[in-house]
N, C-alpha and C positions, 0 to 999 in steps of 0.2 A: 499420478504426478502429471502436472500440467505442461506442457514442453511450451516453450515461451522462447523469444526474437534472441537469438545471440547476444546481442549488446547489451544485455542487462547484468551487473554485478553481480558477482557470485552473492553478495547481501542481498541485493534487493530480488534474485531468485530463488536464494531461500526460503523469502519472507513471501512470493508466490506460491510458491510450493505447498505450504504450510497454511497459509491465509486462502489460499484457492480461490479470489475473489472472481466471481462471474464476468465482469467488465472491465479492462483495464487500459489504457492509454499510456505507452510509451512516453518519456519525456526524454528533455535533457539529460536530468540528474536523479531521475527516479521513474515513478509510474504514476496515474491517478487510477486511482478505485473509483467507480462509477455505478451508478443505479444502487446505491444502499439506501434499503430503507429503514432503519432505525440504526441515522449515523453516531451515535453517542455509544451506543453497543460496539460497533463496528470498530472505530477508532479506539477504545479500551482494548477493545479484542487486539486489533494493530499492536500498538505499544505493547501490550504483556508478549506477542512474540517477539517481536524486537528484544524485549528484556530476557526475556527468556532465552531465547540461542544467542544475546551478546552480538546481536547485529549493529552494525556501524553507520543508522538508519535512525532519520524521523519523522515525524510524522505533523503533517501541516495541514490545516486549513483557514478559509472566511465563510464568510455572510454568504459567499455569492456561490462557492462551492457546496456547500451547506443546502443550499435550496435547490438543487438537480442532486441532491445526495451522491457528492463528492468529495475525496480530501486527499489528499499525497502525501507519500512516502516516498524521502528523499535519503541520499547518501550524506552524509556530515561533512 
């Protein structure tokens, strides 16, 4: 289990927990995953846990996150 910054929701630390991403950045309202390199896998992968534990969590990207293989997961 990955021990991660206090300020993260009990959601969005599950969905570390589980997703164990290598890179992640703190945000406001969620986290960015960073350094993925085959983001289409990645973010599928996201979303099925999110659906899967009934997390309260989703999951966003662009163009620009997309090309440094990035995307966030945010609270709702």
């Amino acid at each position: 289990m990955m021990s991660t910054i206090n300020t993260l929701s009990k959601d969005l630390q599950k969905f570390v927990d589980k997703f164990e991403p290598n890179k992640f950045k703190v945000m406001g309202r969620g986290i960015e995953v960073r350094g993925v390199s085959n983001i289409h896998d990645a973010i599928e992968t996201a979303k099925g846990i999110i659906e899967k534990l009934k997390l309260n969590l989703r999951v966003s990207h662009n163009a620009e996150m997309v090309s440094y293989g990035a995307f966030e997961v945010c609270a709702l």
